[in-house]
Structure formats: C-alpha cells, structure tokens
N, C-alpha and C positions, 0 to 999 in steps of 0.2 A: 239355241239356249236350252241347256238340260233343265226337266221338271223333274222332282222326285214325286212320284204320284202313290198316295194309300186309297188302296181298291179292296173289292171285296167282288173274287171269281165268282162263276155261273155254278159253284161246287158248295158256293159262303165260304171258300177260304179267305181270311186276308192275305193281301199280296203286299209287294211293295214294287213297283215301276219307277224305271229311270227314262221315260221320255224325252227325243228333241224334237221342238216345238218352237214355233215364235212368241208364244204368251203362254199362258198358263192356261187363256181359256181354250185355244187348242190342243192342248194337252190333254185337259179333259174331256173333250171330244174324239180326242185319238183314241184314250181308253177304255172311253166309252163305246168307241166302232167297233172296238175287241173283245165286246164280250162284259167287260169289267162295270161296275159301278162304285163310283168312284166320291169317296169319301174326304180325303183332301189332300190337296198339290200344292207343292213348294218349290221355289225357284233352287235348285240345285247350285246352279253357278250363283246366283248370289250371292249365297249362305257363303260358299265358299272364300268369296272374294270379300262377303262384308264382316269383321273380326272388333268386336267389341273392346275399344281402347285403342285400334292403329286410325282411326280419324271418324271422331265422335257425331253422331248425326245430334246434330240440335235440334230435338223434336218442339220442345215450349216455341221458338221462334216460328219453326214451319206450321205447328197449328194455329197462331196468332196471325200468321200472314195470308195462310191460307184461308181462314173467318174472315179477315178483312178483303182479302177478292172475293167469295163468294157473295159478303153481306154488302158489295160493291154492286152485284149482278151479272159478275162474271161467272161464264158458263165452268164446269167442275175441270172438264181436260185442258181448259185455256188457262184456267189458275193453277195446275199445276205445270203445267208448260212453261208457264210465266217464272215458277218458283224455278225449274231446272235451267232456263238458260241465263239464269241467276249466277247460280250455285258455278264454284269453279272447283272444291277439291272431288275431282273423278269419284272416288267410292260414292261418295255423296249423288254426285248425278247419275250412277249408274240404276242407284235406287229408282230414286223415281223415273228416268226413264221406262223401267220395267214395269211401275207402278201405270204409268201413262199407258202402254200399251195394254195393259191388261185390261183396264178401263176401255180404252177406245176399244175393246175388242167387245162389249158390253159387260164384260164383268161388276160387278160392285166394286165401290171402292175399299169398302171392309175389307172385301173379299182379296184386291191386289194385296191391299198392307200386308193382311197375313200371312200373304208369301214371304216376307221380310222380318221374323220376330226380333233380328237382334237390332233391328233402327224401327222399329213398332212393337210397343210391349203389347199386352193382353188388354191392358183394360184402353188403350186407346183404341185399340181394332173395335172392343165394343161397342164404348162408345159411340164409335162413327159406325156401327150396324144398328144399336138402336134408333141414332138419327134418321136412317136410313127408311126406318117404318114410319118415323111419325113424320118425315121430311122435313125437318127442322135443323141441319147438319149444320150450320153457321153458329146458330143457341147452341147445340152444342157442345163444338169447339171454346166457345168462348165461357162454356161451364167447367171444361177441361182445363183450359189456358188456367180459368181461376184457380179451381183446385192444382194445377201444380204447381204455383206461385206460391199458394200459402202453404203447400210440402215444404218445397227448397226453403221456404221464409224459416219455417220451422228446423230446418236442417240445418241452414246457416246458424239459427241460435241456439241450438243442441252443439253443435263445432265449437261456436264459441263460450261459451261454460266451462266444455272440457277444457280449455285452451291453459288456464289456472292450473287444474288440480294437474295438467298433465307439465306445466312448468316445476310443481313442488313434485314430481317425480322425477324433472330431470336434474335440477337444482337441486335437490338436497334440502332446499333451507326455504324460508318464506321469500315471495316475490320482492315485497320490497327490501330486504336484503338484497337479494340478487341483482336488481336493478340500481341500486347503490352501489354497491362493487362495482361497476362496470359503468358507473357516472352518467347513468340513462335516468336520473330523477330529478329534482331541487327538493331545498329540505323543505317547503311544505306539501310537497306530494310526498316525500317521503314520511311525513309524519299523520297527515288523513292515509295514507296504505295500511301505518302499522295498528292505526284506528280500526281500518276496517278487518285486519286482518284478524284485532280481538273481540271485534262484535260479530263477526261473521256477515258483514255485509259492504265485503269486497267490493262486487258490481257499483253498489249506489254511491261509496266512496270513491271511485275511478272514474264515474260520471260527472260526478260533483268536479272531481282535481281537470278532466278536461274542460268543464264548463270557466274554472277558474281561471286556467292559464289562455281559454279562448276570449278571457274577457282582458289579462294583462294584455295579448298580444293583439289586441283592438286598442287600447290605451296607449300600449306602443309607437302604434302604428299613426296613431291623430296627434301625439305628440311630435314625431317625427314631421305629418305634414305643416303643424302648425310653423313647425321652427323653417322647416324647406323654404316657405312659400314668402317669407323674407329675405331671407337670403339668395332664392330665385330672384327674385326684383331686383334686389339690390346688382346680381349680377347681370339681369339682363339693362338695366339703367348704367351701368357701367361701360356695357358696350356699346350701348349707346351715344351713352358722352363721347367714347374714343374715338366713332367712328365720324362724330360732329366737330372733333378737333381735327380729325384727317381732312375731312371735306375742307376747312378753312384753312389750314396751313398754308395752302398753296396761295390762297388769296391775299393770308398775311405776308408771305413772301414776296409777291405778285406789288401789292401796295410798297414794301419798304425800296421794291428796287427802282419803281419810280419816284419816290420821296431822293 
C-alpha cells in the first residue's frame, strides 16, 4: 500500500515521500529510519481509489453504529471490524480496513481517519482527537451524530423552501395555477393556495389543505368500512346458507327415493 508522506529533511527542507508500507504507521517509521521527521501521511492508494460521489460513505450511520458498540463495551478494533464485515460496497470496506490496520498498528484513531479526508471530513477527525484526550469517544460521537442530524434537519428544510420559488421559475406562473393545469389539485386546495399565495403564507395554507384532505380520506375510508362490514356478512351468511342446502340435498334426495 503506497503512503504519501510530508517530512521535513535533516537540512529543514520540506519533502514530500511516496512510501510502501503496510499502514501508515510503518510508514512513518520508514521515514523516520531515513533521516526525515515526519509531519503527516496519507494513504495514497486510497485517496485514489476513494472519489467523492462514485459510492457515498455514509458517515451519520457509521458514527451512530459505531457509539452504539463502543457504548456496548466493545473494544475500538472489534467495533470496527464488526462495522466492515458489515459493509458490502468494496470502496466502502476498503476504508476501514485500512483504518483497522492502522489502529491495530497502535495508531490513534483520529490519526487513521485522517488518512481518508474524502470519507472523514475535518471536523469529524477532531472530534474524535479531542475525545481521544478526555477519553470519552462514545459522548462524543453521539454529540456528533446530534449535530449532524440537526444540519441535514436544517438542510432538508432550506431544500424545501426553495422548492416554490424554484417552481415559479420554472412555471412561469403561480403554483396553484400550475397545479390546476395539470389537474394535480381540487377546487378547495385550489382556492386556500390562491389564499395563501395573496397573503404570502403559502407553507401554513399547504399545511392546513394536507391536514384537510388527511381528514376527508379518514372519513372516506370509515365510511367505506362502515358500509363493507354488512355487506361482508351478508355474503359471508350467504355462503353459508349454500353450503347448508348442499349438505342436505342429498339427504332430501336420499328421503324422496325411498318414499
């Protein structure tokens, strides 16, 4: 496995090293027998292999799984061990394999991530190096997990906001027009839209028009069972009967042929 290694020669020049190595922390050590002092290594083949956007590492789940083995009692290399023979899409396991070895090699764990920025950002590597000092890494992750929850929370409803003004850009014209042309409304959603569309408070009329139609189609739906659940009976009593004239026919038969 190639390390790109940043040194600093026996002269104080900065270098830069392309080491192979099994981890990174022999790497550092190789650099180190040469002379170098060595300021910081990155997994070369990695980087290469791991491309931001050809298969996404989902970091919110691996730090939430990996808080729940530690906060379990499982030991740091077993909980990610556990997480890799999880994992099936390859870029994904290659990571933490490499993250596992570098640990087993007594590395920090900061210390592996950082080999990986494009599946470990910055402030998660911190993170998990400040845990590192006070020895609290499960707290946290699980301070982490929070804060990125209520990001994306946030992200999701910045998305959807724009979701409007970015319709009356492509639309031309106000939504609930548009959604009329194209027979996506009823007229009393269409008539609270063009409400909210003169007060300016879209959102809280689009609220209200779901709350509305989730209350017809509850209404619907108990009307429907009301009516079902007699005319169930009725047919399941129906086949009943048919099947109580079957059983005696033959016995009325049975009787007329000896009469």
């Amino acid at each position: 496995m190639r390390f790109e290694v940043t040194a600093i020669s026996a002269r104080a020049d900065p270098v830069q090293l392309t080491i192979e190595a099994g981890d990174a922390a022999h790497a550092q050590r190789n650099a180190a027998a040469r002379g170098y002092h060595v300021v910081a290594v990155r997994a070369a083949d990695s980087l290469a292999r791991w491309r931001p956007g050809r298969t996404s590492f989902a970091l919110l789940p691996f730090a939430q799984e990996l808080c729940a083995l530690l906060a379990a009692g499982i030991g740091l290399v077993e909980s990610l061990q556990t997480l890799a023979e999880k994992e099936e899409r390859a870029p994904v396991r290659q990571v933490l394999d490499a993250v596992i070895r570098t640990v087993s090699a007594g590395a920090p764990l900061s210390a592996a991530l950082a080999e990986h920025p494009a599946a470990f950002p910055a402030l998660f590597v911190a993170t998990v190096k400040a845990a590192e000092k006070t020895g609290d890494l499960p707290e946290a992750l699980a301070r982490f997990v929070a804060y990125r929850s209520q990001i994306d929370a946030v992200r999701k409803r910045v998305v959807a906001a724009l979701i409007y003004p970015a319709l009356l850009l492509a639309t031309g014209q106000p939504i609930s027009a548009a959604l009329d042309a194209h027979g996506l409304t009823t007229p009393v959603a269409l008539r609270m839209l063009r409400v909210g569309e003169r007060s300016g408070r879209i959102s809280e009329l689009m609220a209200r028009i779901a709350r509305f139609h989730e209350d017809e189609i509850a209404r619907a739906v108990e009307w429907f069972t009301r009516l079902f659940e007699p005319i169930l009976m009725l047919a399941i009593g129906a086949v009943i009967g048919l099947i109580v004239v079957l059983m005696y026919v033959p016995v009325f038969e049975l009787a007329g042929s000896l009469q």
